[in-house]
C-alpha positions, 0 to 999 in steps of 0.5 A, spaced: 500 500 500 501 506 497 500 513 503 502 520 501 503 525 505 503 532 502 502 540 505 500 543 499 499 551 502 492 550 498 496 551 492 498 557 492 505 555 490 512 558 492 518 563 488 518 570 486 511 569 483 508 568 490 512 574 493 510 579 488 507 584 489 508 584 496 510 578 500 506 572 501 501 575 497 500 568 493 496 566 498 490 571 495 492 569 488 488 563 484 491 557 485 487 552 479 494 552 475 498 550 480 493 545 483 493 542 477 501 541 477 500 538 484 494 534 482 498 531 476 504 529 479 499 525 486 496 521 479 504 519 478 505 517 485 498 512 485 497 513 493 492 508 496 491 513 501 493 521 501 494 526 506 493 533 505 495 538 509 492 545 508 487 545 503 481 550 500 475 548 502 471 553 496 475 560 497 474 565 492 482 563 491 481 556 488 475 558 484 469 556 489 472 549 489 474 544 493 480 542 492 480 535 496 474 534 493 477 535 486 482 531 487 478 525 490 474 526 484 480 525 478 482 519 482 476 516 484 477 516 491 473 518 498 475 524 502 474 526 508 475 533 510 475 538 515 477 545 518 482 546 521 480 551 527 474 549 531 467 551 531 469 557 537 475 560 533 475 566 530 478 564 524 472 561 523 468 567 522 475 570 518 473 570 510 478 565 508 481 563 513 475 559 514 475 555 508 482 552 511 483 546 513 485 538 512 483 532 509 483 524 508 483 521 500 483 514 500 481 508 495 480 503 500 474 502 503 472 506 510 470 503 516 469 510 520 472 517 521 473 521 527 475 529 528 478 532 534 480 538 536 487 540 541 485 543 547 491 549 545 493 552 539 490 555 533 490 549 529 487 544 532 484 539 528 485 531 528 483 527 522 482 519 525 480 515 518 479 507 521 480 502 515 479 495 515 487 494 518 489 500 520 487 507 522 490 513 520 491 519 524 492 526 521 495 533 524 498 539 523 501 543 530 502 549 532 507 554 531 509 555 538 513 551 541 509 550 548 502 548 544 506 544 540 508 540 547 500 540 549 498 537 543 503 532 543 500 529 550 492 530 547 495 527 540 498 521 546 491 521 549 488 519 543 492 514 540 493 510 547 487 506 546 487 503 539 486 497 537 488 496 530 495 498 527 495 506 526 500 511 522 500 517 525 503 523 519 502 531 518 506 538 519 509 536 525 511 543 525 518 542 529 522 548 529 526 545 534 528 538 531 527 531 533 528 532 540 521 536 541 519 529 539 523 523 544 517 523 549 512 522 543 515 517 541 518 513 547 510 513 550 507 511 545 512 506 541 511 509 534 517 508 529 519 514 523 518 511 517 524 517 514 528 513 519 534 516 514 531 523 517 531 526 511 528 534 510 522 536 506 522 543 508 523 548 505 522 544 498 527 549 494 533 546 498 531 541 504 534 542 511 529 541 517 525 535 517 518 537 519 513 532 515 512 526 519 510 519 518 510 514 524 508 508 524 506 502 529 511 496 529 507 492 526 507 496 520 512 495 515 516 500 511 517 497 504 520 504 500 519 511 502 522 517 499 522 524 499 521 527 491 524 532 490 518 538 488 517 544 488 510 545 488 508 547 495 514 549 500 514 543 503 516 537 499 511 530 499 513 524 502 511 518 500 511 511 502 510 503 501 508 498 507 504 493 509 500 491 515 504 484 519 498 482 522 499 475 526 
């Protein structure tokens, strides 16, 4: 089976083109061209199972439309999306702030779908996507380094009591490396499928390693790979495995 991970910063793209005419002002620029580069290279990667960090729900951006669910469209797969602030937020009351979130795509047959929220930050969304074998969780952490270690014990608690094998993937957003995660990963016993640690971000020249795929052991990692793309600021990662179940 074939999991994709990739932050595609809702299409808007990186460069000079996305600074110009003032910085960071390719956030408020259609992003359909772009979209269709992204969309084009997940049809050659063929994943069983995408996630999707930072997507337009229906912005005046990417046309109205939902780009998870063109997405699940042109590879006929199930979505599951939601935003990333909750109902209380004031992001959800701020023009297109609030058609930000994340979302699930997946060829394989659904058993049931969960969405949390973390108790601290501004992002705070959790997707739980159980199929038959196995459940997938889907974050994307806080900036700040003190909400980050609040979600990683709420993340802990979520993930404590699972039955089935689970994989654990998003934005984890450590700024500060992989020591920010040790306790995260001795309590709940996950393991990196990037064990080689290597970077994904910024995607025009890699050094820190933010995106994540963790896994259970009885997970096994046949390939992974980080492709080297510059369609978003993150790079994607992509891996193969099977589920060892005795």
């Amino acid at each position: 089976m074939r999991f994709l991970l990739y932050n595609i910063r809702y299409a808007a793209g990186i460069g000079r083109h996305f600074h110009l005419p003032v910085p960071y002002s390719g956030y408020f620029k259609n992003t359909n061209g772009n979209l269709k580069t992204i969309l084009d290279f997940i049809k050659s990667v063929n994943p069983d199972i995408i996630g999707l960090i930072e997507v337009d729900s229906g912005s005046f951006r990417s046309g109205k439309n939902n780009q998870a669910e063109g997405i699940a469209w042109e590879l006929q797969h199930n979505h599951i999306y939601k935003s990333k602030y909750p109902a209380s937020s004031m992001a959800r009351k701020v023009p297109l702030l609030n058609k930000q979130g994340n979302a699930i795509l997946t060829n394989q047959k659904i058993v049931s779908q969960k969405f949390h929220y973390f108790r601290e930050g501004v992002k705070r969304l959790v997707i739980e996507l159980e199929l038959a074998d196995f459940s997938v969780y889907l974050v994307h952490l806080s900036i700040k380094f003190r909400h980050r270690q609040y979600q990683l014990q709420d993340l802990h608690t979520m993930i404590n009591n699972e039955k089935k094998p689970i994989i654990v993937a998003g934005d984890f957003n450590v700024f500060r490396g992989d020591r920010e995660l040790q306790l995260f990963m001795a309590a709940t016993g996950l393991k990196n499928a990037n064990d080689d640690g290597q970077p994904s971000h910024p995607s025009r020249a890699p050094r820190r390693q933010l995106d994540y795929i963790f896994h259970s052991p009885q997970i096994k990692i046949n390939n992974f790979q980080i492709p080297k793309v510059k369609f978003s600021d993150h790079a994607p990662l992509v891996c193969e495995f099977e589920i060892n179940i005795k």
